[in-house]
C-alpha positions as CSV (number, residue, x, y, z in Angstrom):
1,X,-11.7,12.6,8.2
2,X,-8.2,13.2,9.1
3,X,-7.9,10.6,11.0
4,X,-9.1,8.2,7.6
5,X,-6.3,10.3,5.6
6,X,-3.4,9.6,7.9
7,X,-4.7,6.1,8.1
8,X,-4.2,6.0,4.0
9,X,-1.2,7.5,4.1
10,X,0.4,4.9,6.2
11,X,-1.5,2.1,4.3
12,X,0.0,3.6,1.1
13,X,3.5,4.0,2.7
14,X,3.6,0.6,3.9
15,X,2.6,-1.5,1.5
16,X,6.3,-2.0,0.2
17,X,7.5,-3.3,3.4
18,X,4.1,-5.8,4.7
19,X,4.5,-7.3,1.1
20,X,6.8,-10.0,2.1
21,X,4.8,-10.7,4.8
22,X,1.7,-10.9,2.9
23,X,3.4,-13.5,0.2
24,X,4.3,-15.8,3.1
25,X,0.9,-15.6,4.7
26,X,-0.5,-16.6,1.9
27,X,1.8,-19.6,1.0
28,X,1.6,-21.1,4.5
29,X,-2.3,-20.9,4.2
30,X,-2.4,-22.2,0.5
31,X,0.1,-24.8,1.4
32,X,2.1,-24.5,-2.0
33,X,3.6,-21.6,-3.5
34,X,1.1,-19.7,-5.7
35,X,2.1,-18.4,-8.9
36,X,1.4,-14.4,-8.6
37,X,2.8,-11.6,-10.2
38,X,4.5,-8.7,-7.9
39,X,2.0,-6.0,-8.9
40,X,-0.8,-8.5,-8.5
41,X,0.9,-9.1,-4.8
42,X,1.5,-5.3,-4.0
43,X,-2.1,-4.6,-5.2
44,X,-3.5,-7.8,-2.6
45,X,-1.3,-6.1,0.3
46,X,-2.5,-2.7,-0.4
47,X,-5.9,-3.5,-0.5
48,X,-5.6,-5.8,2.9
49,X,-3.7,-2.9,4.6
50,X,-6.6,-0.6,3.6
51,X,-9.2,-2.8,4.9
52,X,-7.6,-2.7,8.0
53,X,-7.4,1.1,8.2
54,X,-11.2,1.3,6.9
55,X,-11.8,-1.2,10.0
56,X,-9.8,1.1,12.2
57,X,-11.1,4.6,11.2
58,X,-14.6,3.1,12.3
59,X,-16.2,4.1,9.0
60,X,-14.8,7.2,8.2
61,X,-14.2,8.6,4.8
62,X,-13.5,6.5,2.2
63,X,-12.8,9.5,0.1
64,X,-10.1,10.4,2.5
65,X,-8.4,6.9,3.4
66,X,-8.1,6.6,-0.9
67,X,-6.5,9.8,-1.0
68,X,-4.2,8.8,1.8
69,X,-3.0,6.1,0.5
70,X,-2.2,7.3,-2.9
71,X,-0.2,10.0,-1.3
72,X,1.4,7.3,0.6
73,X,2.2,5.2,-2.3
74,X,3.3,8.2,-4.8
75,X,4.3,10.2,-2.0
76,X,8.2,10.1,-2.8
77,X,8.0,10.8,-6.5
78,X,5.4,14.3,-5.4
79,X,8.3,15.3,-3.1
80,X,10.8,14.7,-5.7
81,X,8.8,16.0,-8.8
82,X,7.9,19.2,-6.7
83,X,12.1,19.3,-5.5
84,X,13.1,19.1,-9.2
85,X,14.7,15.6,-8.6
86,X,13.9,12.1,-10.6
87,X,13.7,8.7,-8.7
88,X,15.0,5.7,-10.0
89,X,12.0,3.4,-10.7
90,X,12.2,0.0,-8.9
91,X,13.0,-2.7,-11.9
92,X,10.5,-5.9,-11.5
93,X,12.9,-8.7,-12.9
């Protein structure tokens, strides 16, 4: 079960940085370049990066891996909020 948390965690934590990658992927197998919003694209390379920790964890928790990854994904605003600090929210122009 820990195993399936740390898993989400890191699926949560990278989904900023594999998003590029994603994008790419996806125009060099569609051929074109596909008209999708960021949070449409962020939500595609979350859910990829999950799959492949659900595949890797060898059907552990589900439970666990969703909780993972939402404290890999909010993560830096918990720390903060907990800290008494604010984050400046990414703008999406």
């Amino acid at each position: 079960m820990i195993f399936s948390f740390l898993l989400g965690v890191a699926a949560g934590a990278l989904t900023p940085f594999a998003e590029p990658f994603v994008r790419q992927a996806l125009e060099n197998v569609a051929l074109s370049k596909i008209p999708v919003a960021k949070t449409e694209m962020d939500l595609l390379t979350l859910v990829l990066l999950l799959l492949a920790a659900a595949i890797l964890s060898g059907g552990g928790s589900a439970f666990a891996l969703l909780i993972g990854a939402l404290a890999g994904i909010f993560g830096k605003r918990i720390l903060a909020a907990i800290q008494g600090r604010t984050i400046e929210k990414e703008d999406d122009a």
